[in-house]
N, CA, C, O and CB atoms as a CASP TS submission, in Angstrom:
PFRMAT TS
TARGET T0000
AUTHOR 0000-0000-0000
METHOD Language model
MODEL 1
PARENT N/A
ATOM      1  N   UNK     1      10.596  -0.555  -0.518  1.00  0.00           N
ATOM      2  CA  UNK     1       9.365  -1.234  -0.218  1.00  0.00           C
ATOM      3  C   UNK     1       8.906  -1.963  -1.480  1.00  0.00           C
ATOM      4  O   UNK     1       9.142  -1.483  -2.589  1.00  0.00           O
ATOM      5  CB  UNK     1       8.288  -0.240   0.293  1.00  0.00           C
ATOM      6  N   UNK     2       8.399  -2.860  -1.358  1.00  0.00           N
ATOM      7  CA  UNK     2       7.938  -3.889  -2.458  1.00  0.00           C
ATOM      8  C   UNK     2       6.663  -4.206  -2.582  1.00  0.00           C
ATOM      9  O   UNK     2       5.706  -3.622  -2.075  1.00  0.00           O
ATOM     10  CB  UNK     2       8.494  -5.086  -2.335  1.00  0.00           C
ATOM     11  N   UNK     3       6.660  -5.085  -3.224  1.00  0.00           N
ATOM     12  CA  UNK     3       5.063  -5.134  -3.630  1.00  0.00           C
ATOM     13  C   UNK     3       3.587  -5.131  -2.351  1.00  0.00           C
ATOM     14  O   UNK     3       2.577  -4.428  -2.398  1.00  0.00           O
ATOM     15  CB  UNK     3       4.989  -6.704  -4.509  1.00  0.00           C
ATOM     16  N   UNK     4       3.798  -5.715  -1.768  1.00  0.00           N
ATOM     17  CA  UNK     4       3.037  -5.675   0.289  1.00  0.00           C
ATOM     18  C   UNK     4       3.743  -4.779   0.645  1.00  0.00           C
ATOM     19  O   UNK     4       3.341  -4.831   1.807  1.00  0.00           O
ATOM     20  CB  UNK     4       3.289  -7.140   1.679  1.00  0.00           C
ATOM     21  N   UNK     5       4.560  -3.872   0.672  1.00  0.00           N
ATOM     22  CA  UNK     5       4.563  -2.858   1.118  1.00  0.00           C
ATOM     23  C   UNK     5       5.631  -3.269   2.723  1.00  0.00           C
ATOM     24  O   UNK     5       5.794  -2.569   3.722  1.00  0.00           O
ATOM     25  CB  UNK     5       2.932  -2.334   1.135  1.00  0.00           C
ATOM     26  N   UNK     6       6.029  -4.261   2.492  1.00  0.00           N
ATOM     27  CA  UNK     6       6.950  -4.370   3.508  1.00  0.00           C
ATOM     28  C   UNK     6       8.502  -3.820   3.546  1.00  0.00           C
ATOM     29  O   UNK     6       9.040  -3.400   2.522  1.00  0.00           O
ATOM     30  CB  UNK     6       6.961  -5.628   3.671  1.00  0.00           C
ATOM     31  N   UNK     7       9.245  -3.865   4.952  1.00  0.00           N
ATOM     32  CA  UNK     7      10.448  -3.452   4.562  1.00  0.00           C
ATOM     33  C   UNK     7      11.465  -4.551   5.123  1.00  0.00           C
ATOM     34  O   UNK     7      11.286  -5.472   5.921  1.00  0.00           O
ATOM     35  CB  UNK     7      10.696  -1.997   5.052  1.00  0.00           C
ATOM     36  N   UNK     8      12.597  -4.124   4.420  1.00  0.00           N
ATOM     37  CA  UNK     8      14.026  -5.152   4.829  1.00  0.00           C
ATOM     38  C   UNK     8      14.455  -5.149   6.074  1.00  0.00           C
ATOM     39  O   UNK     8      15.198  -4.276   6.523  1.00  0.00           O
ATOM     40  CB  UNK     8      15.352  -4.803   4.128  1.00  0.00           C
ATOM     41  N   UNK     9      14.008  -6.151   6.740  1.00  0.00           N
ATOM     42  CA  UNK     9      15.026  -5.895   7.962  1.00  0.00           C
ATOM     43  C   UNK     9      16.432  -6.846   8.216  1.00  0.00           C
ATOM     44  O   UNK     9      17.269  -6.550   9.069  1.00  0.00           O
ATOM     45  CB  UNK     9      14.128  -6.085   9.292  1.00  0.00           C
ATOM     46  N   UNK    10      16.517  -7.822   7.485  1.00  0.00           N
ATOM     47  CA  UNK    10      18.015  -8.670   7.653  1.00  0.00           C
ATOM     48  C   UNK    10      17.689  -9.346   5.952  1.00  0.00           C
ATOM     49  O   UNK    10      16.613  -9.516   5.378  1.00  0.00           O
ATOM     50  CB  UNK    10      18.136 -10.240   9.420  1.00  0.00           C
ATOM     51  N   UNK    11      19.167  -9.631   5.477  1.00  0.00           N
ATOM     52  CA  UNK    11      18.979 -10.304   4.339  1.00  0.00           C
ATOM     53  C   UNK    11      19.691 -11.404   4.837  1.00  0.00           C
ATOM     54  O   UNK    11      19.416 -12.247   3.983  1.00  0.00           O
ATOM     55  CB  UNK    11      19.413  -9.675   3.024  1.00  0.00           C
ATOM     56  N   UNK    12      20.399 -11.944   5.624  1.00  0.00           N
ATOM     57  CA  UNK    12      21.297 -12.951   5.926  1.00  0.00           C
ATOM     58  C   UNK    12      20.693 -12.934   7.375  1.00  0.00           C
ATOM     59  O   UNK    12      20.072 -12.021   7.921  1.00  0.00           O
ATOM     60  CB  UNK    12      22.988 -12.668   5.659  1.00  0.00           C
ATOM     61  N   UNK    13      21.108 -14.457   7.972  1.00  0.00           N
ATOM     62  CA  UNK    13      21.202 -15.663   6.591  1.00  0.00           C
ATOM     63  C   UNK    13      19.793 -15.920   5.939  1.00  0.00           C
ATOM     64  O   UNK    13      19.708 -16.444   4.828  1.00  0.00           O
ATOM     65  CB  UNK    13      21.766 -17.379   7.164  1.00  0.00           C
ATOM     66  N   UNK    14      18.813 -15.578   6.585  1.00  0.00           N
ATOM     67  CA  UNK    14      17.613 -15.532   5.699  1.00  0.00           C
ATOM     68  C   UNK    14      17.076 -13.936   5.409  1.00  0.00           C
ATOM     69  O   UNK    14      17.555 -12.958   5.983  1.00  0.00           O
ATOM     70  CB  UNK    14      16.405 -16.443   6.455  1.00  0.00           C
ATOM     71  N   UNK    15      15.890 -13.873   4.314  1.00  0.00           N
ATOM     72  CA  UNK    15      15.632 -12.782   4.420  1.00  0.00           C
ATOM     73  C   UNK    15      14.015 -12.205   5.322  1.00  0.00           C
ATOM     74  O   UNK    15      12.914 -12.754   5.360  1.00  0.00           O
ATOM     75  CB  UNK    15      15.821 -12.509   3.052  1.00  0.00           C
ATOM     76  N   UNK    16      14.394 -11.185   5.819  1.00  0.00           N
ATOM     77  CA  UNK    16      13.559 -11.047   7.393  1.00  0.00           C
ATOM     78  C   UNK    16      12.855  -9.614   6.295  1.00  0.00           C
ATOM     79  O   UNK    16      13.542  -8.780   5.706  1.00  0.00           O
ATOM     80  CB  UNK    16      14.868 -10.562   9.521  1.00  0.00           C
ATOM     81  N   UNK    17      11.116  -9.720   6.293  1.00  0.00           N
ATOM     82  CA  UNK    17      10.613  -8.696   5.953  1.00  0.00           C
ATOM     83  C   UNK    17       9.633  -8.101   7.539  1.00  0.00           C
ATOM     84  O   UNK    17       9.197  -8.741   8.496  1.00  0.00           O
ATOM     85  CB  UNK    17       9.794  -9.095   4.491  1.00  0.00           C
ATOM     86  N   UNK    18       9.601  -6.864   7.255  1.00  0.00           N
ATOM     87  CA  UNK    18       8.507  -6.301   8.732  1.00  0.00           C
ATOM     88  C   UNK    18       7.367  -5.271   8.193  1.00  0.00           C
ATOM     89  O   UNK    18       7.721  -4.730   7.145  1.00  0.00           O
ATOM     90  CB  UNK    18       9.565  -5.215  10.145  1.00  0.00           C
ATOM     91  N   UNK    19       6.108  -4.878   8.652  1.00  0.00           N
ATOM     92  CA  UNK    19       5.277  -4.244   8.238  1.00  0.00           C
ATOM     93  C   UNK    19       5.640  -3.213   8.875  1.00  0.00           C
ATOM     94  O   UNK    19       5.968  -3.221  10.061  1.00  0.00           O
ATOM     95  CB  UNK    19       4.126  -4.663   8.292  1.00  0.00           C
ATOM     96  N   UNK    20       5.617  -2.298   8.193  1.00  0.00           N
ATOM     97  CA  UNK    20       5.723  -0.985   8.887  1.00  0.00           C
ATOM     98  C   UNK    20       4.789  -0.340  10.111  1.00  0.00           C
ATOM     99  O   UNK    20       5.249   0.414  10.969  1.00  0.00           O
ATOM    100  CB  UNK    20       5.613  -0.134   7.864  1.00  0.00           C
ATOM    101  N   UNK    21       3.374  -0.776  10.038  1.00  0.00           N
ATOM    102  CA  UNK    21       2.311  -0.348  10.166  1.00  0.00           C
ATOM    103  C   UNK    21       2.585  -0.955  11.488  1.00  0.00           C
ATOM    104  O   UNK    21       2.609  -0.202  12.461  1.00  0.00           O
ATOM    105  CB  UNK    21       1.184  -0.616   9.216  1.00  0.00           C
ATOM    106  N   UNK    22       2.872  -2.687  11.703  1.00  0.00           N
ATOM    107  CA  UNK    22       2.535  -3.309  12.537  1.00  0.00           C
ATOM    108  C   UNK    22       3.877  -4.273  12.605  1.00  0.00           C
ATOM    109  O   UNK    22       3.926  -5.428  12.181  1.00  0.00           O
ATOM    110  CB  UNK    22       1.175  -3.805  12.299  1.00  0.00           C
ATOM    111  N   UNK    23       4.903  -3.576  13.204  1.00  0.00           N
ATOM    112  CA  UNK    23       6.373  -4.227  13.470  1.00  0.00           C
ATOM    113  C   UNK    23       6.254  -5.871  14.014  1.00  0.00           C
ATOM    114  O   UNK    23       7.203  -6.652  13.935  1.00  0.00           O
ATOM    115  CB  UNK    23       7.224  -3.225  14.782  1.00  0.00           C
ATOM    116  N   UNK    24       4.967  -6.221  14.551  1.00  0.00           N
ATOM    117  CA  UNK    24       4.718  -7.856  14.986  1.00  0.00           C
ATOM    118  C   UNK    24       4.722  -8.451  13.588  1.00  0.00           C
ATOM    119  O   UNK    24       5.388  -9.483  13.506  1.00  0.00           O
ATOM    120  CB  UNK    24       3.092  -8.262  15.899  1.00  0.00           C
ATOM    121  N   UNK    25       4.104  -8.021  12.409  1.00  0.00           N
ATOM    122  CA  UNK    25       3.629  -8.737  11.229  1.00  0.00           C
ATOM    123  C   UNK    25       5.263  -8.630  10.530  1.00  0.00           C
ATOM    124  O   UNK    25       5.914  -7.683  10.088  1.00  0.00           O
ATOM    125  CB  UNK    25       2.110  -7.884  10.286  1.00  0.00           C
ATOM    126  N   UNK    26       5.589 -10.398  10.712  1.00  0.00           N
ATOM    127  CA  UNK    26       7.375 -10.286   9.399  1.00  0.00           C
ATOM    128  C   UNK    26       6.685 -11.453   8.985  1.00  0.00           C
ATOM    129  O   UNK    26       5.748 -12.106   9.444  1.00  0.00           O
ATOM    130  CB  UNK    26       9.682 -10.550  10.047  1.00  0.00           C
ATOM    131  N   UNK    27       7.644 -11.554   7.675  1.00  0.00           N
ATOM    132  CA  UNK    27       7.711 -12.526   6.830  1.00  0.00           C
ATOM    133  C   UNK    27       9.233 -12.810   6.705  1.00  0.00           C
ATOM    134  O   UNK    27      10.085 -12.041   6.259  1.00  0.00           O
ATOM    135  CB  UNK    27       6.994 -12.179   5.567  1.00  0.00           C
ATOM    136  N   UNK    28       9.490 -14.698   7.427  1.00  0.00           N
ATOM    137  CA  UNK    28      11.108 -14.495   6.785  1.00  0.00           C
ATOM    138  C   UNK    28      10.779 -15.728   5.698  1.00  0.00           C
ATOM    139  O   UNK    28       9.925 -16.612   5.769  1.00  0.00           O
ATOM    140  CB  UNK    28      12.795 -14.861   8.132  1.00  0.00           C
ATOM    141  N   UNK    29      11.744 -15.462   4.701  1.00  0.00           N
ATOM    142  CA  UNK    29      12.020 -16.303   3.568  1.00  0.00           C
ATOM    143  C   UNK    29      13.135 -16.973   3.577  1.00  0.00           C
ATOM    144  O   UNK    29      14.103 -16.480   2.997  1.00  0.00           O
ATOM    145  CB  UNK    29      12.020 -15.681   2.481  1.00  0.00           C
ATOM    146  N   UNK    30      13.232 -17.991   4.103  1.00  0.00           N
ATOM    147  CA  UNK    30      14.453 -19.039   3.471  1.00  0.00           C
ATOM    148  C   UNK    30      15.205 -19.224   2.396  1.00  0.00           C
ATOM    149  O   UNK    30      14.561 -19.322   1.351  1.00  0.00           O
ATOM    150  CB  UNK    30      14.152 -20.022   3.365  1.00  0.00           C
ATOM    151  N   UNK    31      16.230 -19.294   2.319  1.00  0.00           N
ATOM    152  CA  UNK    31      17.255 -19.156   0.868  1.00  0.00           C
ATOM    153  C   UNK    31      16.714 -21.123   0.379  1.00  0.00           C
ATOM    154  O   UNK    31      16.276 -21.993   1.131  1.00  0.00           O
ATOM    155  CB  UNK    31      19.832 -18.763   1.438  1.00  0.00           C
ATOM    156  N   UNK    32      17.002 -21.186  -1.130  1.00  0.00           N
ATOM    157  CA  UNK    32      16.580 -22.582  -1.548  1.00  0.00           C
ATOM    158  C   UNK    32      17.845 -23.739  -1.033  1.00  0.00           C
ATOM    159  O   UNK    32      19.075 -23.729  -0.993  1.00  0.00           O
ATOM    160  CB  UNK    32      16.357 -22.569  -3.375  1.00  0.00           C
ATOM    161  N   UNK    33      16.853 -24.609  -0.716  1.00  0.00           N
ATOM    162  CA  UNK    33      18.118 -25.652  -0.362  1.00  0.00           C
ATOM    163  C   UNK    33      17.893 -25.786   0.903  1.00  0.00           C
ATOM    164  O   UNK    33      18.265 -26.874   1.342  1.00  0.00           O
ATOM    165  CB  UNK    33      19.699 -25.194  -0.609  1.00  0.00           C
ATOM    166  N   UNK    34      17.182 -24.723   2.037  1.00  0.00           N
ATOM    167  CA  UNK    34      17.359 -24.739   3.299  1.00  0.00           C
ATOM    168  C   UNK    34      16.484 -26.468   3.369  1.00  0.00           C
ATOM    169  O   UNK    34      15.531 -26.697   2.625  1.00  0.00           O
ATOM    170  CB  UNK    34      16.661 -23.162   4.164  1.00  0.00           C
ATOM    171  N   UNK    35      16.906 -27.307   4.164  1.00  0.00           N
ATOM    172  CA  UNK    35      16.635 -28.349   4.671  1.00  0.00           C
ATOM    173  C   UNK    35      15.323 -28.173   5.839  1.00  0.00           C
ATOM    174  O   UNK    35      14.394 -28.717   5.243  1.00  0.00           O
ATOM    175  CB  UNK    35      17.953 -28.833   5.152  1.00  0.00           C
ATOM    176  N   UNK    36      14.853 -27.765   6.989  1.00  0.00           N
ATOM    177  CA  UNK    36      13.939 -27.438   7.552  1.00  0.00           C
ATOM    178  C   UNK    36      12.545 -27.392   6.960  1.00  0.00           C
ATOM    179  O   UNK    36      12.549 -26.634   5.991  1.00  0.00           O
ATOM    180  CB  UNK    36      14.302 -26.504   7.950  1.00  0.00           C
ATOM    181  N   UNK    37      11.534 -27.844   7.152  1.00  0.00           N
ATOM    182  CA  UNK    37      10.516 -27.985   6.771  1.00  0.00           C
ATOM    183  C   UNK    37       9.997 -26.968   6.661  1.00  0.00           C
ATOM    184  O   UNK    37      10.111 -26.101   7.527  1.00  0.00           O
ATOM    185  CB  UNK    37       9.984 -28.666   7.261  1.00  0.00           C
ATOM    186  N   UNK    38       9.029 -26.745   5.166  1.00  0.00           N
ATOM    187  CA  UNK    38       8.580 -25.103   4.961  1.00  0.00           C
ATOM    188  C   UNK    38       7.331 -25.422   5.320  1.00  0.00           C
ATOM    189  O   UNK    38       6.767 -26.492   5.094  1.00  0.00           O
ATOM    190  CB  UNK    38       8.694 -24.241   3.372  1.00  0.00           C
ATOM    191  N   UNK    39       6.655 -23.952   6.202  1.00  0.00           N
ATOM    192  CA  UNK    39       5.601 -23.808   6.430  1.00  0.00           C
ATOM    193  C   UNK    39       4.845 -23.516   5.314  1.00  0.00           C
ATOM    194  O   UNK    39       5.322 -23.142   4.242  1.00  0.00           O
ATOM    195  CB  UNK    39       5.544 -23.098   7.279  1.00  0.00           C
ATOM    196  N   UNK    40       3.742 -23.671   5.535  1.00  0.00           N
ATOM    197  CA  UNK    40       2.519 -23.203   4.767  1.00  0.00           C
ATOM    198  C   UNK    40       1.938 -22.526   5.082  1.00  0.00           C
ATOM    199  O   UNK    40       1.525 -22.670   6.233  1.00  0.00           O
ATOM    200  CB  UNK    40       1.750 -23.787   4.483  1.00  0.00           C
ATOM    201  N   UNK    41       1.445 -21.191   4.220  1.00  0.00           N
ATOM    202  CA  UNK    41       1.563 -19.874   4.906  1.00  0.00           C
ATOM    203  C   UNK    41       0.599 -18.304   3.354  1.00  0.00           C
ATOM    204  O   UNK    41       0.499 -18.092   2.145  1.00  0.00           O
ATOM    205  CB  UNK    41       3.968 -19.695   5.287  1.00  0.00           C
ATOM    206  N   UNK    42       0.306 -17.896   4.337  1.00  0.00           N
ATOM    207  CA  UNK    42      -0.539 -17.120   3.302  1.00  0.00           C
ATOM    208  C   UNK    42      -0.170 -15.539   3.645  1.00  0.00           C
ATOM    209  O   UNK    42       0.311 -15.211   4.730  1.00  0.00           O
ATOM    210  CB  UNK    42      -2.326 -17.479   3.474  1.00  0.00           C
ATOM    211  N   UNK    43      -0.419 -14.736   2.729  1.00  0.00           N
ATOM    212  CA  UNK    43      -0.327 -13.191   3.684  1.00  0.00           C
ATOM    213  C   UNK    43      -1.270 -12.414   3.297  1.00  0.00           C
ATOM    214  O   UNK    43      -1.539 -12.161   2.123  1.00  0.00           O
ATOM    215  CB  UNK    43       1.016 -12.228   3.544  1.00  0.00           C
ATOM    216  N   UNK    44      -1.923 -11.919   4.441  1.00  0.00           N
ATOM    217  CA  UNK    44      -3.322 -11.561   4.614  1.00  0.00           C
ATOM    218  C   UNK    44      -3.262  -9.555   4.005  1.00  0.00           C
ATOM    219  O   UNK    44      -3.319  -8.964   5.083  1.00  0.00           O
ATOM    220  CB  UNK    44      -3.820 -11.952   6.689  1.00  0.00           C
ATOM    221  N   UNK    45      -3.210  -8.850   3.275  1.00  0.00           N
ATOM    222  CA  UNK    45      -3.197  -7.831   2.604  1.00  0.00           C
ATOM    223  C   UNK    45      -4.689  -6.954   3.131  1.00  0.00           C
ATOM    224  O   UNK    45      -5.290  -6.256   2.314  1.00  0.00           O
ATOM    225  CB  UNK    45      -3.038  -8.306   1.046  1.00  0.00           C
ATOM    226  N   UNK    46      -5.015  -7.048   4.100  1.00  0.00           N
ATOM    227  CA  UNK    46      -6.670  -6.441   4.622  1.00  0.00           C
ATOM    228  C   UNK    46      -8.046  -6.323   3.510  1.00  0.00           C
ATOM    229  O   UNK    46      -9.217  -6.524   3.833  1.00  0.00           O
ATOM    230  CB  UNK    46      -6.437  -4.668   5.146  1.00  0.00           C
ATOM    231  N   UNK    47      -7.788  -6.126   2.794  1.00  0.00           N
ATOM    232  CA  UNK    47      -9.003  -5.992   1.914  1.00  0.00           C
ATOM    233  C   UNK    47      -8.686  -6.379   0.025  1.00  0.00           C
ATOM    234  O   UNK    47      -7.691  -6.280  -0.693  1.00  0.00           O
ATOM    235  CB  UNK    47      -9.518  -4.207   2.186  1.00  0.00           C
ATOM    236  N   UNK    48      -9.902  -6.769  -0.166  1.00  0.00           N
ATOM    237  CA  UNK    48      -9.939  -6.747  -1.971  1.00  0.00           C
ATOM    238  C   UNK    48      -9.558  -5.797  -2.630  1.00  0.00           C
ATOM    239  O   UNK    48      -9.262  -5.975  -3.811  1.00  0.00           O
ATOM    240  CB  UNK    48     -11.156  -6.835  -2.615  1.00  0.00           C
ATOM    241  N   UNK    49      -9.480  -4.714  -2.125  1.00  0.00           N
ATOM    242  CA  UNK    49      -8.798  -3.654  -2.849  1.00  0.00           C
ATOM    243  C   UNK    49      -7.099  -3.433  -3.001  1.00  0.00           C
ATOM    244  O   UNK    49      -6.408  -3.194  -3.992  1.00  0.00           O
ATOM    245  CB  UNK    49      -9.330  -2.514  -2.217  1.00  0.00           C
ATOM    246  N   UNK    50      -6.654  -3.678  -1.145  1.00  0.00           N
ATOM    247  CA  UNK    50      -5.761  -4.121  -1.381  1.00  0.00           C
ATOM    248  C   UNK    50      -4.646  -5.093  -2.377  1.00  0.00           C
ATOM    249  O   UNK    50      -3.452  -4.851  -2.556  1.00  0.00           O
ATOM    250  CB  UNK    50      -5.981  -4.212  -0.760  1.00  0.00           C
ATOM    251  N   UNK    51      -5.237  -5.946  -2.796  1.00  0.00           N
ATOM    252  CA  UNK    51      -4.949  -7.386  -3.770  1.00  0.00           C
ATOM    253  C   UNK    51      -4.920  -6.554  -4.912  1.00  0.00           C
ATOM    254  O   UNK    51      -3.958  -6.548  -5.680  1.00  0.00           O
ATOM    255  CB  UNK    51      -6.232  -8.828  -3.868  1.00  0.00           C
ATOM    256  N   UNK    52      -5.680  -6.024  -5.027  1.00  0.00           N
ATOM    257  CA  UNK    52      -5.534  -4.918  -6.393  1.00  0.00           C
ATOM    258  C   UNK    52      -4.359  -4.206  -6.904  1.00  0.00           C
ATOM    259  O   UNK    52      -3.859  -4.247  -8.028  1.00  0.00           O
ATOM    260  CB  UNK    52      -6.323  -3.782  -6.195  1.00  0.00           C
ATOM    261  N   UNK    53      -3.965  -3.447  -5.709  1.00  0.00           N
ATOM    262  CA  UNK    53      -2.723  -2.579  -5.392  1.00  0.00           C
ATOM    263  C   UNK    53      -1.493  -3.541  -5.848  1.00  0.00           C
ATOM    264  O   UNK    53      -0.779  -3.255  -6.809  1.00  0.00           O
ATOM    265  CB  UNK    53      -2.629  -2.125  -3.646  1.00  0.00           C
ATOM    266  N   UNK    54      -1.334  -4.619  -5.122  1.00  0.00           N
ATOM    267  CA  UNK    54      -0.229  -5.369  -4.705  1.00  0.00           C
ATOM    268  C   UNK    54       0.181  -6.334  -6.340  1.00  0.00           C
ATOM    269  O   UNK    54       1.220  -6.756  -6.849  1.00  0.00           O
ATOM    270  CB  UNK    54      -0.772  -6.426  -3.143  1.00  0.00           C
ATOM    271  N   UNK    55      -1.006  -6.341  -6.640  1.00  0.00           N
ATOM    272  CA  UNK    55      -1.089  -7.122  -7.981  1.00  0.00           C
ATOM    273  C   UNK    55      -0.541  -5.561  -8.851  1.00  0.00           C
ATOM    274  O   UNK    55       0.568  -5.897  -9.266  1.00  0.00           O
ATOM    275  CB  UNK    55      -3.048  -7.940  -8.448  1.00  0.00           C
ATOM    276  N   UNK    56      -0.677  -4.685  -9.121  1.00  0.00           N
ATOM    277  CA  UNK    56      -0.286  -3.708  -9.608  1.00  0.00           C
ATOM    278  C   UNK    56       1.074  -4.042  -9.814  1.00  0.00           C
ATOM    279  O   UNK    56       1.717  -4.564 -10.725  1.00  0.00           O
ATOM    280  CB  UNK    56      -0.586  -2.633  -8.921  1.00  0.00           C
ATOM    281  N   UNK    57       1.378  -3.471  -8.416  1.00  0.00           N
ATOM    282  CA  UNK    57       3.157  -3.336  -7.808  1.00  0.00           C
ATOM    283  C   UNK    57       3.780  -4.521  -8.607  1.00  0.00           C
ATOM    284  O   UNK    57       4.691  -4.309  -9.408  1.00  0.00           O
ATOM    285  CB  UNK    57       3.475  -3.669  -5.755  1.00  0.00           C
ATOM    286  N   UNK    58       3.367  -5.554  -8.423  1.00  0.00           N
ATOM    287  CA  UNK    58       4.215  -6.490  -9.212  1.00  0.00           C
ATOM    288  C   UNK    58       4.333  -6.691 -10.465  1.00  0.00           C
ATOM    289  O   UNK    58       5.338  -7.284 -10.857  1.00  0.00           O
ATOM    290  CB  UNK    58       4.043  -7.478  -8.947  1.00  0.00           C
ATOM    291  N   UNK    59       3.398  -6.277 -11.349  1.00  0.00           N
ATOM    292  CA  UNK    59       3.411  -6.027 -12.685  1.00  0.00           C
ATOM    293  C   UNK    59       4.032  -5.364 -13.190  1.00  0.00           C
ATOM    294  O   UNK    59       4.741  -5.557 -14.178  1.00  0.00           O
ATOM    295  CB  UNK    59       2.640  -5.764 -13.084  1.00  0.00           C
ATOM    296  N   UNK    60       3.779  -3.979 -12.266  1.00  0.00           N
ATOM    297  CA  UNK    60       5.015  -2.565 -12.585  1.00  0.00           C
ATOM    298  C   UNK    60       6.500  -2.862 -12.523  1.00  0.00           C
ATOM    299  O   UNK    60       7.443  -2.387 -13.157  1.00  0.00           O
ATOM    300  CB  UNK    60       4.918  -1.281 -11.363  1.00  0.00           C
ATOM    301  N   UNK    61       6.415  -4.033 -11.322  1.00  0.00           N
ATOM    302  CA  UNK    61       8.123  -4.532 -11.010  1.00  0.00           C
ATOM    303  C   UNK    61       8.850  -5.622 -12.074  1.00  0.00           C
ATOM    304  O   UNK    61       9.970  -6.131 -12.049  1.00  0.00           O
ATOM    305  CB  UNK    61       8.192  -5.416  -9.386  1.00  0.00           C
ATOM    306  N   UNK    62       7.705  -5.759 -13.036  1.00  0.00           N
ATOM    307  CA  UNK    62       8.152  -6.652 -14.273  1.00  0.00           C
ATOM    308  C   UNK    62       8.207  -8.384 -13.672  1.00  0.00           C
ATOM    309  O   UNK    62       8.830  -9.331 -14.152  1.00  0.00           O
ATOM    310  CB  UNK    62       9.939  -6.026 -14.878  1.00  0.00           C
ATOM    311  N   UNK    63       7.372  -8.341 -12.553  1.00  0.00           N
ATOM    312  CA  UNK    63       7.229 -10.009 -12.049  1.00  0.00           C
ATOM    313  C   UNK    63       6.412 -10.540 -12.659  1.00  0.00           C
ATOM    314  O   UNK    63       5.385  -9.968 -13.024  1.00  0.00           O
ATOM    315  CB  UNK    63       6.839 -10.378 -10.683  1.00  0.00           C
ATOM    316  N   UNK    64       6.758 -12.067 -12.970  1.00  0.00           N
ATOM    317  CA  UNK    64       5.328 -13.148 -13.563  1.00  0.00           C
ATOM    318  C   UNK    64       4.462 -13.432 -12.661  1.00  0.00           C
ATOM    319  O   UNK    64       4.733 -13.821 -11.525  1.00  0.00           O
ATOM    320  CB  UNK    64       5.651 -14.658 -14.080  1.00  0.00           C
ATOM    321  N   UNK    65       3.494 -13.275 -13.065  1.00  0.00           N
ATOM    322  CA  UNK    65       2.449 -13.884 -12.458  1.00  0.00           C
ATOM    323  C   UNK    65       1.011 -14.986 -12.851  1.00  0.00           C
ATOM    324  O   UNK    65       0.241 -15.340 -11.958  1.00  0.00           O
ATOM    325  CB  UNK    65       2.104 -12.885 -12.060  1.00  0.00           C
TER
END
């Protein structure tokens, strides 16, 4: 699980994330290069506290931000 707290469900050919909580809520990510027009797109984490957490996780995971 990663920083949102999501999990892996396919890495190929794109990568497919799912909420545990709420199996409707995925995120897929396109590999670079994909040609198809990228959406614009936000992910909603429920609360300010949340953002807190998630901002944590990624710091701990040694990501820039």
């Amino acid at each position: 699980m990663g920083v949102f707290g999501l999990n892996v469900a396919m890495e190929e050919p794109v990568l497919g994330l799912l909420s545990p909580q709420l199996p409707s809520a995925q995120l897929i990510i396109t590999p670079r290069g994909t040609e198809t027009p990228r959406a614009d797109f936000g992910i909603d984490v429920g609360d300010g506290d949340a953002v807190d957490v998630a901002h944590e996780r990624a710091l701990a995971m040694g990501m820039r931000i």
